[in-house]
C-alpha angles and dihedrals in degrees: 000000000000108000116232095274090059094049095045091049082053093055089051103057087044096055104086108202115082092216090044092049089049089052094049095051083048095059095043092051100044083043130006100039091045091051089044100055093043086046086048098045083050097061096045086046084053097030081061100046089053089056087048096045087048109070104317095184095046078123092030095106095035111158124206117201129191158135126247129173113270083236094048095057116134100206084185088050103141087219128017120050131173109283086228131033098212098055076070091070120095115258119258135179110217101191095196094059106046087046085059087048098055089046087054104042104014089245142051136219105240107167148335125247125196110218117215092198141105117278092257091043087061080040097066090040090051085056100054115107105223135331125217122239145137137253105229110215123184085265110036153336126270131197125244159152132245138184125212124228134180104258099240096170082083095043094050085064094068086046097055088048084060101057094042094051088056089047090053092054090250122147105239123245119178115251108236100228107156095166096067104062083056102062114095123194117224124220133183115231105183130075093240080111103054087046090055110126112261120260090026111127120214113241098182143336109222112185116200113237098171106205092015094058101090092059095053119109129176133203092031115144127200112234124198130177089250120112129195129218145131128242134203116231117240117245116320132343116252128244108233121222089268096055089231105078117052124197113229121196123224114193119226104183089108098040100054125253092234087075125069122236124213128184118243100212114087099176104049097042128091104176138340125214120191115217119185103278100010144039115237100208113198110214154140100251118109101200144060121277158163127255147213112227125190106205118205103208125223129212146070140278111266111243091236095053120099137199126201074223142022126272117234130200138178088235110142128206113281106226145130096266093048100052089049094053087043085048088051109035104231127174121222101258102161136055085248104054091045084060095050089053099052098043086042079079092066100218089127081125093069104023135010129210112241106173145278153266145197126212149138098255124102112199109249078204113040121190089200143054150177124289085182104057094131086073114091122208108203103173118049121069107226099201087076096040120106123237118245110206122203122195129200141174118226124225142170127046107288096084090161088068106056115087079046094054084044086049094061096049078045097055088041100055090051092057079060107046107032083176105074126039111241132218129163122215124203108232 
């Protein structure tokens, strides 16, 4: 359809008279057009309040997962920082230690690997029994034995955001963290250690993992958009109407108001309200104190920043029809709509949505999983539910994300439909 500009340059040309076509562009600019571009500045002045209106934080908690070389790591990044501070030390074999370790458990942790490999693929190394390796001193190498674990220190993060998102009052969405499923811990399971010479120092511990050894990377670290401090609460707490919670003020001039702010303490708080420049915590503690505070940092990548690989998040599309199911609260009831949910992720890059099935069988053999195990379903008996199969189509050079991509819309539909069980399958 032609805008007004389009339809009044067409009556122009139409009018004859030179002196009558003057008059009439005269009118329309002193009038019409004037009219027009207020008419149309109003509407985008109204066409924004109503976004806004909608669901104005639909991005606010927006979680950005990633790896970075431990030797690339920006510790003044604006956005991304180490998931965890200690995988910054230097590492050190202390051979005492870990000695102590192996006579208590009958193993000891020795290093973490990251695997650049498919989600099955982790699956068959996991299962192996044991490899074979050799622990490298100043003076010599040794022969030994290891075991592989999945690495669950990163993985309890997640569960801990979790819990301090629903302590904070804040509605759940699964972090789409597709790197951490894929860190194994390796232990050493024989006494060669504990028969090393003494005075020897231990250079490395390289364990031999045959066809898996190509995909094994060491001194790789997982990055995420949260940061970690602690605040100091303004003046004195508050008593509350019933004399047994208290509402302590935390002051947010220094930190900046574009972040969000959650508070690290799930057992002492009640309930958290942001105003514009503090958070006003609602607990049972009577005194001042000071608190842990997860931020969730806001921004963008730099363009001139690069990744080894590519940084995910659990962003959706920002559109009209997102913001008003978000407003009303509306399940996905129809094939359609469940189309519309997973590709508002826009990870169509990496794997695309084909469509879906329901049936009886549960894969012996899954290729996906839940990012969101941490979350217990108590009610519902999972030997009557359905499966509800999703199927997707990968695409893009990063193959040995997929099932891990697929494991996040998978994770995310079950949050939608608790009544089925939900797998994905690469097709």
């Amino acid at each position: 359809m032609p805008d007004m500009e389009e339809l009044i340059k067409r009556e122009v040309n139409q009018i004859g008279g030179l002196k009558e076509r003057v008059i009439f562009k005269d009118i329309v600019e002193q009038i019409f057009l004037s009219l027009y571009e207020t008419n149309k500045e109003m509407y985008s002045v109204l066409e924004h309040r109503i976004m806004d209106d909608l669901a104005f934080d639909i991005n606010r908690y927006r979680i950005c997962t990633g790896i970075v070389e431990k030797e690339y790591i920006d510790r003044s990044h604006h956005l991304l920082v180490p998931m965890r501070e200690q995988d910054l030390a230097e590492k050190v074999y202390d051979v005492r230690s870990m000695g102590k370790e192996f006579l208590e458990k009958g193993s000891c942790y020795v290093k973490t690997l990251f695997m650049e490999c498919d989600f099955m693929q982790i699956q068959r190394l996991l299962q192996k029994e044991k490899f074979g390796g050799r622990i490298r001193t100043d003076k010599g190498d040794y022969p030994a034995e290891f075991v592989l674990k999945i690495n669950e220190s990163y993985l309890g993060e997640i569960a801990h955001l979790y819990e301090v998102f629903i302590s904070n009052g804040i509605g759940w969405q699964t972090v789409n963290a597709p790197y951490l499923h894929k860190f194994v811990d390796v232990y050493l399971i024989n006494d060669g250690l504990l028969k090393l010479p003494q005075g020897e120092k231990i250079v490395d511990v390289e364990p031999e993992l045959a066809e898996f050894s190509e995909w094994a990377h060491e001194n790789y670290i997982p990055i995420w958009n949260i940061g970690k401090t602690v605040m100091d609460g303004v003046g004195f707490p508050v008593p509350c109407e019933n004399h047994r919670s208290y509402e302590h003020t935390i002051s947010l001039k220094e930190y900046g108001d574009e972040h969000v702010y959650l508070i690290d303490d799930v057992k002492h708080v009640i309930s958290v309200r942001r105003n514009p420049n503090c958070l006003i915590v609602m607990g049972d503690e009577p005194d001042a104190r000071r608190w842990q505070v997860y931020v969730i940092r806001s921004g963008e990548n730099r363009k001139f920043e690069h990744f080894t690989y590519p940084i995910m998040t659990n962003q959706r599309r920002d559109e009209f029809t997102e913001r008003f199911f978000k407003r009303q609260g509306r399940s996905v009831k129809t094939a359609s709509e469940l189309t519309r949910f997973i590709r508002g992720f826009e990870l169509e890059e990496y794997v695309a949505f084909d469509s879906y099935e329901l049936t009886d069988r549960i894969s012996k053999m899954p290729e996906t999983y839940s990012m969101n195990s941490f979350i217990i379903d108590e009610i519902r008996d999972s030997e009557y539910r359905k499966c509800l199969l999703l199927k997707f189509k990968g695409k893009g050079k990063y193959t040995f994300l997929l099932r891990d991509i697929m494991s996040f819309f998978v994770s995310e539909v079950q949050l939608l439909y608790p009544e089925y069980l939900c797998e994905g399958v690469l097709l």
